[in-house]
N, C-alpha and C positions, 0 to 999 in steps of 0.2 A: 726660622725654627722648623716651621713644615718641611722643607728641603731638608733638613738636617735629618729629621725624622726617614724621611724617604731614603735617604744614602744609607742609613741605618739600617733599617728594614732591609735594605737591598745587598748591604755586607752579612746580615746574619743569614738571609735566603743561599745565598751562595757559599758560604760556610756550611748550610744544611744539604745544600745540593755535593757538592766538591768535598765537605770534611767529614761526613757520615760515611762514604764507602770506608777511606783511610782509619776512621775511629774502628770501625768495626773489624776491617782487618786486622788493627793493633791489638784489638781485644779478641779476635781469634788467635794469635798469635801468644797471648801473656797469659790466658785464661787460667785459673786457676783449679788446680786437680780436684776433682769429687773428693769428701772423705767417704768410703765407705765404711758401715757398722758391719761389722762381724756378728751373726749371728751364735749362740753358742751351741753347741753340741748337747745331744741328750744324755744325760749322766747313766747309763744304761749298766745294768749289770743283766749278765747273759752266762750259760752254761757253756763249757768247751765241752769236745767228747770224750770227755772222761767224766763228767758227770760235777765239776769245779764251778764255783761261780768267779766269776769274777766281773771286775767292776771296771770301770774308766778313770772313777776317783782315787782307784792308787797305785793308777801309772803315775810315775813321777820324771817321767821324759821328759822332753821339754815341747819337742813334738811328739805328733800321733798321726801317721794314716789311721782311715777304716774305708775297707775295701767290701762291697757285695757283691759276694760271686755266688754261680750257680755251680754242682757237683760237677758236669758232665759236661759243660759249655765249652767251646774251646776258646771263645776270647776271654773267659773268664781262666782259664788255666795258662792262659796267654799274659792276663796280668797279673796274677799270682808268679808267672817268672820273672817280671817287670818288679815285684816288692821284692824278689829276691837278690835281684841287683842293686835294688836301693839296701836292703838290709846288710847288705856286703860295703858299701860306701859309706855305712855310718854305725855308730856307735849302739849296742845297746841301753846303753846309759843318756843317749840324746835322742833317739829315734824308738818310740813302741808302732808295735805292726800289729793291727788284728783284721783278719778277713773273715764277716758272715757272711755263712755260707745258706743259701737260700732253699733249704732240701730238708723234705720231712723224714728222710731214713732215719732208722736207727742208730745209736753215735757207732755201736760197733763196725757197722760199714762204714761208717762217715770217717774213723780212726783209721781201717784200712786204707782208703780212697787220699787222706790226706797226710798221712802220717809220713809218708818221703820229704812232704815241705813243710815241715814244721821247724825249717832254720829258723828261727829268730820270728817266725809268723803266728800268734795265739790265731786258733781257730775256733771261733763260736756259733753256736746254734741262733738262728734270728730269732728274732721278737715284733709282731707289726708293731708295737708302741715305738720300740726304738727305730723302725723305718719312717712311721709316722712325724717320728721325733727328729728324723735328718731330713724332713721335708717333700717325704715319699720317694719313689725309686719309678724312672719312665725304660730303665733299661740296666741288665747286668753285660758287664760289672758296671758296677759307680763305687769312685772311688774322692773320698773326703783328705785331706788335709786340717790339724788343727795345730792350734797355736799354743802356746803351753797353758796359756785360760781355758785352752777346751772350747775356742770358738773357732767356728767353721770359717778358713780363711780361703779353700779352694774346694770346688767339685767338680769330678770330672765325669760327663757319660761315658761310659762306652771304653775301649781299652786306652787306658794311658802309658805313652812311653816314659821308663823310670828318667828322662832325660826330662819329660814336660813337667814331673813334679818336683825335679830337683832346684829350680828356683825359688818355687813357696818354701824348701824346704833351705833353703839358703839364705834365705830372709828373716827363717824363726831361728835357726841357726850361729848363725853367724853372733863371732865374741864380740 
């Protein structure tokens, strides 16, 4: 019976030595994907420069960029030409655009300044609540992605090519 016990002992040892690398790589290998939670978006109503409010609760897109740009920036008017090639690849009926714009001027400058790219782009005046409320801002542009819930499913620092956001945007997308 002791013998018995020792060969015993001496198979599982060896199975922990020799079958632990193999387990582990099979479970690198099969691992199963994170869920991530989306957080959601702040329901923000904001003034465009015309003096309008509007809201977020009645885009009825299905998606939504929001993009923070600066007036005068050039990576920020760099990705404002970037929503304009995504605004040309989709619908306005499935795609809403809005870019705040991160500038205390008056809207009348602000309407001259942006008024050539107002294709299909609502431009509004910021609010820190609603910056606070997309989880602060480390650099313009940042540009959000949201899902037709209105939760944040992409952020991007810095300039994004309409090509990087066209996957998120083909994932809420898609029939």
């Amino acid at each position: 019976m002791k013998a018995g016990m020792v060969i015993c002992a001496f198979a599982v040892a060896v199975l922990l030595v020799v079958g632990g690398p193999i387990l582990r790589a099979q479970s690198a290998t099969n691992e199963t994907p994170l869920v991530r939670v989306a957080p959601p978006a702040p329901q923000f109503e904001l003034s465009d420069f015309y003096g309008r409010t509007v809201k977020l609760s009645s885009c009825t897109t299905t998606a939504v960029i929001v993009s923070f740009v600066l007036a005068d920036d050039p990576p920020s008017q760099r990705q404002l030409d970037e929503l304009t090639r995504l605004r040309a690849a989709h619908s306005r009926e499935a795609l809403g655009m809005f870019a705040i714009v991160l500038d205390n001027r008056p809207n009348e400058l602000l309407r001259e300044r942006f008024v050539a790219l107002e294709r299909g782009i609502q431009f509004l005046r910021y609010d820190l609540s609603v910056i606070e409320g997309f989880g602060g801002l480390t650099a313009a542009p940042t540009t959000f992605v949201l899902d037709v819930h209105r939760n944040i499913i992409g952020r991007h620092v810095g300039l994004t090519g309409a090509d990087q956001l066209e996957p998120e945007l083909r994932a809420i997308l898609r029939p």
